[in-house]
PAVO-685565 format. One record per atom (N, C-alpha, C, CB): chain; x, y, z; residue number from 0; atom name. Coordinates in pm, whole numbers, plus 50000, padded with zeros to 5 digits. Glycine has a CB too. Layout:
! residues N
R   c      px      py      pz     k    a
R   A       X       Y       Z   NUM   CA
...
//
This chain:
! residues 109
R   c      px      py      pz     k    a
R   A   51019   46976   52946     0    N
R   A   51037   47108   53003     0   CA
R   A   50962   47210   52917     0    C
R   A   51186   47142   53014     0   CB
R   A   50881   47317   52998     1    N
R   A   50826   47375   52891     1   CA
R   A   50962   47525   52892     1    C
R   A   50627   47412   52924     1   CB
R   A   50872   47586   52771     2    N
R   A   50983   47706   52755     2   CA
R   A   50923   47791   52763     2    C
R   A   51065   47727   52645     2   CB
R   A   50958   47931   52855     3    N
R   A   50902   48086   52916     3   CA
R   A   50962   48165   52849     3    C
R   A   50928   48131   53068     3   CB
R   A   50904   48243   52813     4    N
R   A   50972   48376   52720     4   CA
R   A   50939   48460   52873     4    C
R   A   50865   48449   52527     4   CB
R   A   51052   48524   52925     5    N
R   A   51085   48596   52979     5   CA
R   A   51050   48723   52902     5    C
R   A   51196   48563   53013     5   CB
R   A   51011   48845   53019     6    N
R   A   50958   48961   52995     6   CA
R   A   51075   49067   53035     6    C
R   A   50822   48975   53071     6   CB
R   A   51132   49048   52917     7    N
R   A   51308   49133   52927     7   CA
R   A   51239   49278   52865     7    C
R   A   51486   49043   52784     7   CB
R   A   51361   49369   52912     8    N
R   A   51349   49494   52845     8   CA
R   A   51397   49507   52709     8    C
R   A   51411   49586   52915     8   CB
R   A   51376   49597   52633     9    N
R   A   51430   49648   52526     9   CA
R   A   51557   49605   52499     9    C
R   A   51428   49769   52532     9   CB
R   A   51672   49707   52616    10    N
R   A   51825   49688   52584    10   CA
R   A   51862   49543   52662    10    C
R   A   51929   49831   52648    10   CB
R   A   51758   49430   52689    11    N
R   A   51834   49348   52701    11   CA
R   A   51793   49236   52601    11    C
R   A   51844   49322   52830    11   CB
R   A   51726   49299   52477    12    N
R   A   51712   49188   52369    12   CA
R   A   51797   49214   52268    12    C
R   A   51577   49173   52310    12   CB
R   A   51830   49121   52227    13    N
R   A   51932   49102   52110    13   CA
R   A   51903   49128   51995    13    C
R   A   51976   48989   52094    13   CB
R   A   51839   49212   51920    14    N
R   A   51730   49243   51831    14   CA
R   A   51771   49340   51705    14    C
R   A   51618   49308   51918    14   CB
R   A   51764   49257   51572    15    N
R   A   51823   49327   51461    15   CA
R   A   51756   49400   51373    15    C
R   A   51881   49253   51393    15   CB
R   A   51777   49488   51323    16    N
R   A   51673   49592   51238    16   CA
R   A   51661   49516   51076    16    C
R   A   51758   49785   51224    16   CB
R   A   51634   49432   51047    17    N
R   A   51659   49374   50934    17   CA
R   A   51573   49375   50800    17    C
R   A   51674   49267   50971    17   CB
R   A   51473   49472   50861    18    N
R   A   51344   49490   50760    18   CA
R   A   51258   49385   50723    18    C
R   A   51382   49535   50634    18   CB
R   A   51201   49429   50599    19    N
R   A   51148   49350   50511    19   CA
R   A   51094   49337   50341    19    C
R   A   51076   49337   50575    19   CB
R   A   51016   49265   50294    20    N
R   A   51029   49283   50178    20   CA
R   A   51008   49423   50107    20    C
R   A   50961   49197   50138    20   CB
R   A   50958   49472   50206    21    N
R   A   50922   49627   50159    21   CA
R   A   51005   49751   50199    21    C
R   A   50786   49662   50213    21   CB
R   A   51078   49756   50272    22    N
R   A   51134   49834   50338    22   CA
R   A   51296   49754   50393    22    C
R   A   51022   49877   50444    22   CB
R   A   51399   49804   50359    23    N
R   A   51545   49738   50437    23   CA
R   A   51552   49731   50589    23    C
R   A   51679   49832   50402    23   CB
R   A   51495   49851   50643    24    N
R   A   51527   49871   50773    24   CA
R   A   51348   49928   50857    24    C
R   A   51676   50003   50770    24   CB
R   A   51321   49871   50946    25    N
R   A   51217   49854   51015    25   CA
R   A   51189   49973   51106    25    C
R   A   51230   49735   51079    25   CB
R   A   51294   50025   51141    26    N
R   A   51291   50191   51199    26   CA
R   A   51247   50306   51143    26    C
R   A   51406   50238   51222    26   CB
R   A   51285   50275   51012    27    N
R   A   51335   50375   50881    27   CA
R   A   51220   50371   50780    27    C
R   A   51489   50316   50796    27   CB
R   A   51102   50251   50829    28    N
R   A   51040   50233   50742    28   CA
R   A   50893   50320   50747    28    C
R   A   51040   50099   50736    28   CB
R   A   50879   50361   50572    29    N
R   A   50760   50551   50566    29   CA
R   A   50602   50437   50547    29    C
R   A   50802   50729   50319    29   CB
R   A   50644   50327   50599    30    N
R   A   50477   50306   50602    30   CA
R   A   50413   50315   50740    30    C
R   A   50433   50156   50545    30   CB
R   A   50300   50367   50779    31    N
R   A   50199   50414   50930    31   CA
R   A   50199   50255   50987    31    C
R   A   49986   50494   50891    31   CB
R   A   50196   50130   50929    32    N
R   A   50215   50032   50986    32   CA
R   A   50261   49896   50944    32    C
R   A   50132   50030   51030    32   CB
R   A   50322   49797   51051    33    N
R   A   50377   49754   50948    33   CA
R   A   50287   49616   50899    33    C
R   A   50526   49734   50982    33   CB
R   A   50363   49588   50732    34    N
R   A   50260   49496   50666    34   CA
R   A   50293   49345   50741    34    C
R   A   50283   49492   50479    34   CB
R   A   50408   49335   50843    35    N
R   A   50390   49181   50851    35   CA
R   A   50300   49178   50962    35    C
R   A   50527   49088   50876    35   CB
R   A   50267   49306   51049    36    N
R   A   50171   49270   51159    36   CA
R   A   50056   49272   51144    36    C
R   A   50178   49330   51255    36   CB
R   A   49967   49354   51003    37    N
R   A   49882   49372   50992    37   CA
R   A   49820   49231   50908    37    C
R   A   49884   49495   50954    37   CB
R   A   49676   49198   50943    38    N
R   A   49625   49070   50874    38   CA
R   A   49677   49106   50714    38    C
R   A   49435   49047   50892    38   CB
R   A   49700   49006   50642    39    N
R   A   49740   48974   50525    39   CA
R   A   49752   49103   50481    39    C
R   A   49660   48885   50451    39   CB
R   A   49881   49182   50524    40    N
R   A   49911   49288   50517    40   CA
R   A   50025   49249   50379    40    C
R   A   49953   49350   50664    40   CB
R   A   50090   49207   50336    41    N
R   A   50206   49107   50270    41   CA
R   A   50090   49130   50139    41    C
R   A   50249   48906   50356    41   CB
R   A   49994   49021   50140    42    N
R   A   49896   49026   49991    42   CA
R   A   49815   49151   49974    42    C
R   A   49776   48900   49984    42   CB
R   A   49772   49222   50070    43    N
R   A   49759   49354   49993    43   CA
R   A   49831   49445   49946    43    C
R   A   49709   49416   50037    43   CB
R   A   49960   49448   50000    44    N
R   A   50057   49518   49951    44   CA
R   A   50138   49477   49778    44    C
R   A   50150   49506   50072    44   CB
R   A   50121   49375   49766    45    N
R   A   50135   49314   49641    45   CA
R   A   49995   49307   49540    45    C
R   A   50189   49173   49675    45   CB
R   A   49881   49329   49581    46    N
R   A   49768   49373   49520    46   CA
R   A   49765   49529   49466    46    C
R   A   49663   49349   49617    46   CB
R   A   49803   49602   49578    47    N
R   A   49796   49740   49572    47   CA
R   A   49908   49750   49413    47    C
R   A   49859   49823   49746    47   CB
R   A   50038   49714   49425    48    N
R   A   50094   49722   49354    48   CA
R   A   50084   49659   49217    48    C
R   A   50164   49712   49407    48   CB
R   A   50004   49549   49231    49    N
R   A   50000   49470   49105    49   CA
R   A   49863   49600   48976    49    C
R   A   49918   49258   49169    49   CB
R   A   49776   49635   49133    50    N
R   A   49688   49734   49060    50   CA
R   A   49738   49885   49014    50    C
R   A   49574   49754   49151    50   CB
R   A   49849   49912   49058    51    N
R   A   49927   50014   49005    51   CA
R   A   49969   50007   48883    51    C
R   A   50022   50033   49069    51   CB
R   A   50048   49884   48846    52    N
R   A   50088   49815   48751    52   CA
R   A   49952   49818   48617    52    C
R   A   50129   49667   48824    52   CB
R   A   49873   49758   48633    53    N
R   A   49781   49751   48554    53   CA
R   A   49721   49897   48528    53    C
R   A   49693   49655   48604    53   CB
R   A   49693   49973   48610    54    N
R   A   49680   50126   48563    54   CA
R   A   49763   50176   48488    54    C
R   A   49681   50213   48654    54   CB
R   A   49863   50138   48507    55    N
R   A   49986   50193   48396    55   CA
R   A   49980   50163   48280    55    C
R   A   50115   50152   48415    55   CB
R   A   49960   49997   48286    56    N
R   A   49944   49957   48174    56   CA
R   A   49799   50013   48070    56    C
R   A   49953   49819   48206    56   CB
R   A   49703   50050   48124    57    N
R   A   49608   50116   48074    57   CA
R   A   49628   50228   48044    57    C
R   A   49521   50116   48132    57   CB
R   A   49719   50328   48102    58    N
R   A   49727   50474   48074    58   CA
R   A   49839   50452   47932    58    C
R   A   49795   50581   48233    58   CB
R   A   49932   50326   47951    59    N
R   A   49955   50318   47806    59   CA
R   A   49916   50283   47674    59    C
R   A   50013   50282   47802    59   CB
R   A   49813   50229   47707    60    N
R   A   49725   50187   47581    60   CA
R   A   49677   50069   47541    60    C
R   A   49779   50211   47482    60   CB
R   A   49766   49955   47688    61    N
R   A   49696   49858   47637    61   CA
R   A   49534   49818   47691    61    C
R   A   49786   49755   47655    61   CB
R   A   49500   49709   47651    62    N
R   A   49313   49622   47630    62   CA
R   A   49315   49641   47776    62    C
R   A   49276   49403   47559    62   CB
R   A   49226   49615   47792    63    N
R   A   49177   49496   47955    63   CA
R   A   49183   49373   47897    63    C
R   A   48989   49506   48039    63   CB
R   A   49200   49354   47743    64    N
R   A   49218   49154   47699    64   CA
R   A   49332   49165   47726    64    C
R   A   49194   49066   47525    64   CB
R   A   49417   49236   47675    65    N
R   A   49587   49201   47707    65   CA
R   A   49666   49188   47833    65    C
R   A   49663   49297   47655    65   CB
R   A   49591   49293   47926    66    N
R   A   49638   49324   48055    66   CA
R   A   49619   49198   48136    66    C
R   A   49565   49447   48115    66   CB
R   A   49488   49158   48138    67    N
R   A   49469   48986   48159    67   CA
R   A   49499   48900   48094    67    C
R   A   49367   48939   48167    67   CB
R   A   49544   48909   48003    68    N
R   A   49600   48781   47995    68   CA
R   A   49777   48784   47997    68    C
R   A   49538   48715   47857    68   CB
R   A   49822   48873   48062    69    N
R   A   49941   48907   48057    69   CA
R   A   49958   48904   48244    69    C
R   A   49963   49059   47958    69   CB
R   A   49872   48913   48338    70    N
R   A   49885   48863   48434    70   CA
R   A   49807   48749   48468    70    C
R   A   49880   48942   48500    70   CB
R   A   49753   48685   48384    71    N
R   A   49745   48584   48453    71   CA
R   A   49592   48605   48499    71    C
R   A   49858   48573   48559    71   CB
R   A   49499   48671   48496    72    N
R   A   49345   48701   48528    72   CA
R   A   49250   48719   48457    72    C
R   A   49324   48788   48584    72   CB
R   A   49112   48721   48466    73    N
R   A   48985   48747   48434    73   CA
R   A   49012   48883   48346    73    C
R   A   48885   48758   48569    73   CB
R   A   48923   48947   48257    74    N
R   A   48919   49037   48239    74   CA
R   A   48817   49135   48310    74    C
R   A   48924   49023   48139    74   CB
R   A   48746   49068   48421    75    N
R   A   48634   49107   48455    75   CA
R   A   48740   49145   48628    75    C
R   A   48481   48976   48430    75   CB
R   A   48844   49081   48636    76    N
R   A   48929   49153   48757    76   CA
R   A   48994   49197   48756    76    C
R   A   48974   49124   48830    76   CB
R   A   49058   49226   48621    77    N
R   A   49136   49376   48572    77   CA
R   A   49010   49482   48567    77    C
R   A   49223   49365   48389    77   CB
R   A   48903   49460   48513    78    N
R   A   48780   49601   48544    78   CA
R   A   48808   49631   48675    78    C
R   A   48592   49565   48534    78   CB
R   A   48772   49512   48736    79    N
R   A   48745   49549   48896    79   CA
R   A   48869   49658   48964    79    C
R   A   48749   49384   48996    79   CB
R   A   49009   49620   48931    80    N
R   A   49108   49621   48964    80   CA
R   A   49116   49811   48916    80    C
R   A   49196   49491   48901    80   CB
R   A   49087   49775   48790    81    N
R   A   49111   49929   48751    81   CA
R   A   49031   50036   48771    81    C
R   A   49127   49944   48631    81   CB
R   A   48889   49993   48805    82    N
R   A   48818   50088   48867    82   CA
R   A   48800   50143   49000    82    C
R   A   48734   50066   48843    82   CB
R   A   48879   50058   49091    83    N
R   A   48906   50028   49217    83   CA
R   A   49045   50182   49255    83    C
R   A   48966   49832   49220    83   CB
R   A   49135   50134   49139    84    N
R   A   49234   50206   49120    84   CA
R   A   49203   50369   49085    84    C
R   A   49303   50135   49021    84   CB
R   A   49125   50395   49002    85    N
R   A   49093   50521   48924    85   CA
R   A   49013   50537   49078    85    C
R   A   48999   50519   48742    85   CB
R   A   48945   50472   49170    86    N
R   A   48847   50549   49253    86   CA
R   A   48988   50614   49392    86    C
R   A   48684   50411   49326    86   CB
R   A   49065   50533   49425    87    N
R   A   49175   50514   49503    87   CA
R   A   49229   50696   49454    87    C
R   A   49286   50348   49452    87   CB
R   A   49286   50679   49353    88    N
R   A   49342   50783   49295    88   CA
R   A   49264   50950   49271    88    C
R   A   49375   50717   49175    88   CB
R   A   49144   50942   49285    89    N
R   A   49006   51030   49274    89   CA
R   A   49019   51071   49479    89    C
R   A   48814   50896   49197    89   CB
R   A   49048   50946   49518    90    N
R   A   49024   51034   49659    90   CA
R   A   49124   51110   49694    90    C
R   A   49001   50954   49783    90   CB
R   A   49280   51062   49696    91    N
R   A   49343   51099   49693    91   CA
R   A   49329   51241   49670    91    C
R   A   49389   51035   49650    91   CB
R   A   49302   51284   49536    92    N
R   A   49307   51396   49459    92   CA
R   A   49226   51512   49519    92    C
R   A   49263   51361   49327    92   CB
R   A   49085   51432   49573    93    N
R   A   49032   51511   49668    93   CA
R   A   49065   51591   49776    93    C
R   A   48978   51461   49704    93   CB
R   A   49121   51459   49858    94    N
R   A   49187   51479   50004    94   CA
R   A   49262   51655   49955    94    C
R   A   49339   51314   50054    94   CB
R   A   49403   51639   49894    95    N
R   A   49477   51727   49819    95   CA
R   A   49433   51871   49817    95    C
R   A   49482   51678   49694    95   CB
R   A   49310   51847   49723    96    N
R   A   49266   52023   49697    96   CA
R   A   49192   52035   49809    96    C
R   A   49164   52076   49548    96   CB
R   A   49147   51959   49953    97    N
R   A   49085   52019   50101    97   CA
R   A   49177   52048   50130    97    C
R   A   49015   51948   50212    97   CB
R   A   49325   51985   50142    98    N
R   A   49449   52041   50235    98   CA
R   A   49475   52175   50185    98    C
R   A   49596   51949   50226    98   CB
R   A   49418   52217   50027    99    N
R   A   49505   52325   49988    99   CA
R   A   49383   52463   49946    99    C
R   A   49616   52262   49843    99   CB
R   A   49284   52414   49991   100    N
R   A   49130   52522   49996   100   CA
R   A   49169   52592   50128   100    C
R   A   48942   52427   50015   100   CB
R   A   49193   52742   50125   101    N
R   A   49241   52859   50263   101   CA
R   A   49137   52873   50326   101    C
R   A   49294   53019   50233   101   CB
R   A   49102   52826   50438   102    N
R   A   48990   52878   50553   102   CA
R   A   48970   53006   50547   102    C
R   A   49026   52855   50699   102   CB
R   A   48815   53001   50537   103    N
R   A   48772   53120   50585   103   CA
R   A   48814   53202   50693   103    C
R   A   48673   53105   50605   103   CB
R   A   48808   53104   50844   104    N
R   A   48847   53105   50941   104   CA
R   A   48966   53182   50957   104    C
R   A   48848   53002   50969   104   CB
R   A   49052   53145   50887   105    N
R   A   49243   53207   50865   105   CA
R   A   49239   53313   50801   105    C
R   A   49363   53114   50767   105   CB
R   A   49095   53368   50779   106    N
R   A   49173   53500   50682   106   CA
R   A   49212   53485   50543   106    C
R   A   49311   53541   50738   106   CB
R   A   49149   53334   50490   107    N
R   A   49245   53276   50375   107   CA
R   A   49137   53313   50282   107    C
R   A   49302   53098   50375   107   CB
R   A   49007   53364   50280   108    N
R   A   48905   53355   50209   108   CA
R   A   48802   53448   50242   108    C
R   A   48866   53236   50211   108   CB
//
């Protein structure tokens, strides 16, 4: 026998908000999309963070020898990692002072 997934509505699925590793609740959750639907959305999200991590660890003082060998990598992918990071953080910063430069347009300038 084969099996049909029926094309039910909303309120007639049985369906729990249960989150995920990133977020408890799937409604509630402040990311634009979510990481289990997006392709290897899961390992970038643990990249992103692992490269957070290692920036930190640089703004505290340690090597790029220590930082790699304290996770487990190259020292040549902690560079990568941290320059990747410092550029990430540079746009950001950008974006920021356009949202907060007053249009001419508005009277702001």
């Amino acid at each position: 026998m084969v099996d049909v997934e029926l094309d039910l509505l909303p309120e007639e699925i049985d369906w729990r908000d249960e989150g995920c590793d990133v977020f408890p609740s799937c409604l509630n959750c402040p990311l634009p999309r979510c990481v289990e639907e997006e392709l290897r959305g899961q390992q970038r999200l643990r990249m992103a963070a692992r490269n957070r991590q290692m920036a930190e660890l640089r703004r505290r003082g340690k090597s790029v020898k220590e930082i790699a060998e304290l996770f487990g990598l190259s020292q040549r992918t902690v560079q990568r990692a941290l320059k990747n990071q410092k550029l990430k953080v540079k746009k950001q910063n950008d974006r920021a002072k356009i949202k907060n430069v007053p249009s001419p347009l508005m009277g702001g300038g």
